[in-house]
N, C-alpha and C positions, 0 to 999 in steps of 0.2 A: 183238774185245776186249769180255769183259764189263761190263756199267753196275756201278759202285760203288755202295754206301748211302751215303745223308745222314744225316750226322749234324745231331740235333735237342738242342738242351741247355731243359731245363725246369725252373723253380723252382716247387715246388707247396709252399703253405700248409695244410694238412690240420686240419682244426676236426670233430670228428667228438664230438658230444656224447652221441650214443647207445649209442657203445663207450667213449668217455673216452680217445678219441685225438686227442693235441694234438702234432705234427708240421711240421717244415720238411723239405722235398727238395729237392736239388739234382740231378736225372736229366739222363743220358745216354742216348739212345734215337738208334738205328741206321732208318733208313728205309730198306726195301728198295726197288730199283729198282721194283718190280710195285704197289709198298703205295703207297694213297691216300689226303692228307692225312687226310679221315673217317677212317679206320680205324687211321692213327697216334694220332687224339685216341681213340678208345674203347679202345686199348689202356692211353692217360693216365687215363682215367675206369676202366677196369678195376683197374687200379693203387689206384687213390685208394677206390674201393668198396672192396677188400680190404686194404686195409694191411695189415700186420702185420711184425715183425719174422721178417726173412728170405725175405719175398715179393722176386722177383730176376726180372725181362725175361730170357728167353733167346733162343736162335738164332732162335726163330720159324722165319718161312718158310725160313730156310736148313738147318733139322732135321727131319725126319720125324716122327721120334722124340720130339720136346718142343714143348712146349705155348707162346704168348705168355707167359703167366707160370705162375710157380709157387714153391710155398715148399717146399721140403726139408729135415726139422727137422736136429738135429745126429744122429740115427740114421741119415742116409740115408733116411732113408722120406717117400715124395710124401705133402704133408696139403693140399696145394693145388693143382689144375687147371687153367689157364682158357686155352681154347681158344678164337679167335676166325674159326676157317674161315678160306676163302680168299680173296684181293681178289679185286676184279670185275677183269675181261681189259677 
């Protein structure tokens, strides 16, 4: 039987004076069975670096194909990447 994700709930305060982003979060972030607390929190700190509306956590490690985050405007078109490799074994 495969190991499930933990689910992490996170309230982040965002004060970002340099872009003029003033934000509350209420996140939802999946911990995959292989993912190590560190690398859960720099996905939160990645998050928080790029803010922006429509930045979205996806599959991560359960996609090949997509990235830890990423923003996808309303064209459909990727304006944001962020990849964070793979945990340690």
């Amino acid at each position: 039987m495969a190991l499930k994700s933990t689910i992490m709930k996170a309230q982040l305060s965002l004060s970002d004076m340099d872009r003029h982003v003033y934000q509350d979060f209420n996140l939802t972030l999946a911990q995959h069975p292989s993912e190590t607390d560190q690398r859960l929190m720099i996905r939160l700190l990645a998050f928080a670096l790029n803010s922006c509306d429509g930045l979205e956590f996806t599959k991560g490690l359960s996609a090949d194909d997509e990235p830890e985050l990423w923003h996808v405007n309303y064209s459909e078109e990727i304006e944001l990447w962020i990849e964070l490799g793979l945990p340690d074994e």
